[in-house]
C-alpha positions as CSV (number, residue, x, y, z in Angstrom):
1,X,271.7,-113.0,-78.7
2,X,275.3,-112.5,-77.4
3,X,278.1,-114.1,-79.3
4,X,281.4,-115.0,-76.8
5,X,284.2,-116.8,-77.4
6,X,286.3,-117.1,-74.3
7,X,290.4,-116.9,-74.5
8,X,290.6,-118.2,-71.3
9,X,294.5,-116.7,-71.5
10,X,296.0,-117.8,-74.4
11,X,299.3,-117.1,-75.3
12,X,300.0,-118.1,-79.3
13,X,303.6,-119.8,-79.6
14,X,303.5,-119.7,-83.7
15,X,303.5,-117.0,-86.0
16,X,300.5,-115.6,-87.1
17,X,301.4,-114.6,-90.6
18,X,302.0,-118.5,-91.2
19,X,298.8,-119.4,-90.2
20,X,297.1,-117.0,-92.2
21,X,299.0,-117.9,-95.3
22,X,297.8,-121.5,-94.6
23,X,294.4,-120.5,-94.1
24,X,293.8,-118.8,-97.1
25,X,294.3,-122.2,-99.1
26,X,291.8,-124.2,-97.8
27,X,288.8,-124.7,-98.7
28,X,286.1,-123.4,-100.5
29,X,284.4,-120.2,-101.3
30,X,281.0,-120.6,-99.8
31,X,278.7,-118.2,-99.3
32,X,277.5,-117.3,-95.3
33,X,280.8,-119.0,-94.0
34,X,284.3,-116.8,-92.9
35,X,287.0,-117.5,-90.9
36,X,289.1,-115.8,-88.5
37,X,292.4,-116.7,-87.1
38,X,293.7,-115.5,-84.2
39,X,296.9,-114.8,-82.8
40,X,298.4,-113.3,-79.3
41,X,301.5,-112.4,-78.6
42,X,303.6,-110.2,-76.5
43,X,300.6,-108.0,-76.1
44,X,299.6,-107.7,-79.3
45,X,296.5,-109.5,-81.0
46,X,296.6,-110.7,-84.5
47,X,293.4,-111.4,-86.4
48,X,293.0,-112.1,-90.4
49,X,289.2,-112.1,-91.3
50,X,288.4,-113.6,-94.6
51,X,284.5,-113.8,-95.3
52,X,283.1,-113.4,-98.9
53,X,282.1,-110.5,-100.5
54,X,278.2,-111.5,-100.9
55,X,277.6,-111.5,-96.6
56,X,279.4,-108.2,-96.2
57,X,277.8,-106.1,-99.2
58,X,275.5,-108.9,-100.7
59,X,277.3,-109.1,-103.8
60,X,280.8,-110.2,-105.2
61,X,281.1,-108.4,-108.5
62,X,283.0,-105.2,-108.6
63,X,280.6,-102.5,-107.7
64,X,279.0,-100.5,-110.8
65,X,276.3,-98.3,-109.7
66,X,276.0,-95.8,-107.4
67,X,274.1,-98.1,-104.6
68,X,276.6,-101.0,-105.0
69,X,279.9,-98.7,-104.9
70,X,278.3,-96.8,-101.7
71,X,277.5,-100.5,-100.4
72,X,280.8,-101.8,-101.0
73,X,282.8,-98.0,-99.2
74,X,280.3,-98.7,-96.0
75,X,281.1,-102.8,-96.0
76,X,284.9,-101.5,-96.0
77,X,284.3,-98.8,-93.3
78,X,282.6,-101.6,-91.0
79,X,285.4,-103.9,-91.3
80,X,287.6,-101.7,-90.3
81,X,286.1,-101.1,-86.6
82,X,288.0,-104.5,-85.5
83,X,286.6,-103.4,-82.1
84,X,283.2,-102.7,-82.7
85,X,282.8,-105.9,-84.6
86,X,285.3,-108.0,-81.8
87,X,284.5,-106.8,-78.5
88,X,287.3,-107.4,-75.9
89,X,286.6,-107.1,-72.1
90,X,287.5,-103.0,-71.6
91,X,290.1,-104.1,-68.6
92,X,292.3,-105.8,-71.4
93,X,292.6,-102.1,-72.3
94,X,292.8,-103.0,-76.4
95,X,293.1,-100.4,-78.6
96,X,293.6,-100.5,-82.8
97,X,297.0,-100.0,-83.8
98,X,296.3,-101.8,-87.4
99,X,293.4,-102.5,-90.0
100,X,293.3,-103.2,-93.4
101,X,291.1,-104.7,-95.6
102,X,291.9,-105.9,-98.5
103,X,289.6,-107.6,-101.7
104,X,291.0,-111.1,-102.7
105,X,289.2,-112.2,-106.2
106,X,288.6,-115.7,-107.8
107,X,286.8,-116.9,-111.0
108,X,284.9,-120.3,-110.8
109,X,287.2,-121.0,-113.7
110,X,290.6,-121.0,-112.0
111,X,291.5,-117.7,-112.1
112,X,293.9,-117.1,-109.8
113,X,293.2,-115.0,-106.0
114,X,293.8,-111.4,-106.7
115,X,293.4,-111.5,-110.4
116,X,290.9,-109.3,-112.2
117,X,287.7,-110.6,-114.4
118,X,287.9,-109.0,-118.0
119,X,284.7,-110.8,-119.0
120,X,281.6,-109.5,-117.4
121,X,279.8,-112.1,-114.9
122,X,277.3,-114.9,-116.5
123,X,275.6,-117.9,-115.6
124,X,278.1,-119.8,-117.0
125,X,281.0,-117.6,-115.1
126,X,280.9,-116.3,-111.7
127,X,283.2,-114.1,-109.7
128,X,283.8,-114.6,-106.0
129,X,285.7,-111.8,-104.6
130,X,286.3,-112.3,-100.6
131,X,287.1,-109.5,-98.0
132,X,290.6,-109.3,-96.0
133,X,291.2,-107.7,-92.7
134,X,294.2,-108.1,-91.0
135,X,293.9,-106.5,-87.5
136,X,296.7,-105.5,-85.0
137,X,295.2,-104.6,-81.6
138,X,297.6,-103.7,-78.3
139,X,296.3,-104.8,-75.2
140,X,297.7,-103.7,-71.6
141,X,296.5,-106.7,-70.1
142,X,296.1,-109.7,-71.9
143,X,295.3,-112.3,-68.8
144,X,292.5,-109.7,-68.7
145,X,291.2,-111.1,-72.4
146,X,289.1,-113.4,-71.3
147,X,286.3,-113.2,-74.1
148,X,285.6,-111.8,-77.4
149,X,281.7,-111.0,-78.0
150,X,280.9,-111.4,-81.5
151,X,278.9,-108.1,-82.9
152,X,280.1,-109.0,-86.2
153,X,276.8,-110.6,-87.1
154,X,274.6,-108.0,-86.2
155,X,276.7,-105.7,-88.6
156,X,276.6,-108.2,-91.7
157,X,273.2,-109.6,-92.6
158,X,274.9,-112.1,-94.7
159,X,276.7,-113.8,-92.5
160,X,276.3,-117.0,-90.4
161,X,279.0,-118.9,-89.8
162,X,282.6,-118.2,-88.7
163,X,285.8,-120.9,-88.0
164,X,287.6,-119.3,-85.6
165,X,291.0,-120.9,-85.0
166,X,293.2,-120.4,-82.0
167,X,296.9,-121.6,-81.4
168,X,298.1,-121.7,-77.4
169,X,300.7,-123.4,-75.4
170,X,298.4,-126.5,-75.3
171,X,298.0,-126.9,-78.9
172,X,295.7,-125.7,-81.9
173,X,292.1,-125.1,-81.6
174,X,288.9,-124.1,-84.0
175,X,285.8,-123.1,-83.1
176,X,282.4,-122.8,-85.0
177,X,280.5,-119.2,-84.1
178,X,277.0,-118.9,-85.6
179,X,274.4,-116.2,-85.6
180,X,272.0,-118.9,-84.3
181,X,274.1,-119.9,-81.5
182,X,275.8,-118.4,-78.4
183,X,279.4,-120.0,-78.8
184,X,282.0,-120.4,-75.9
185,X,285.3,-122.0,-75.8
């Protein structure tokens, strides 16, 4: 089943980085559900993907064996194909100029994003760590991004749901795109 999100042209009028900032304090973790914000300007697209740790590797503790750490390298390596997960219409002409992903950690007891556990996980205390890719793409033609098919959930078992939010000349907008359903906007 094909996931699309048309751009219809959209030209983004605020910067990026701001949004993302914003972004990353709402809400909470939950587990099947990411967001993506995207931004386009002056021929460059901006995403931030944030999605927990648990639908990209299937687990959020720091990896310890063998399995989990080669898990958690190919989860990383996937991410990092922005256009193998995000597919852009090839007369755009997009090409990668940017991605890194990052790991953002919380404890369930107020520990800070970013800081580290020093207790081991328990029933009592759980660890969410969340996945960060910020993307740079170049595009030759952006009235020529029309759509964005969404492969990302045939490469991650784990996940379901993603926000997408998109800011344009006519205002801000937000999208829901499931694995269940074909989305277009």
């Amino acid at each position: 089943m094909k996931r699309s999100l048309t751009l219809a042209g959209a030209m983004i009028v605020l910067a990026f980085p701001a949004l993302a900032e914003e972004h990353r304090q709402l809400g909470p973790h939950q587990h099947g559900h990411g967001t993506l914000n995207i931004a386009i300007e002056n021929g460059e697209v901006s995403m931030d993907l944030d999605v927990p740790g648990a639908d990209i590797v299937g687990f959020e503790h720091e990896p310890s064996t063998p399995e989990q750490k080669a898990a958690f390298e190919a989860g990383k390596a996937k991410l990092a194909e922005a256009l193998t997960l995000f597919k852009m219409p090839a007369a755009a002409g997009c090409t990668v100029k940017e991605a890194k992903v990052s790991i953002e950690g919380e404890h369930e007891e107020d520990t800070p994003k970013g800081a580290t556990a020093s207790a081991p996980d328990t029933e009592e205390e759980h660890h969410h760590s969340d996945f960060n890719v910020d993307y740079k793409l170049q595009c030759q033609s952006l009235a020529k991004l029309t759509a964005i098919d969404f492969d990302y959930f045939k490469a991650f078992a784990g996940a379901r749901v993603l926000g997408v939010t998109i800011i344009t000349p006519k205002g801000q907008n937000s999208y829901e795109v499931t694995r269940e359903s074909q989305s277009s906007i």
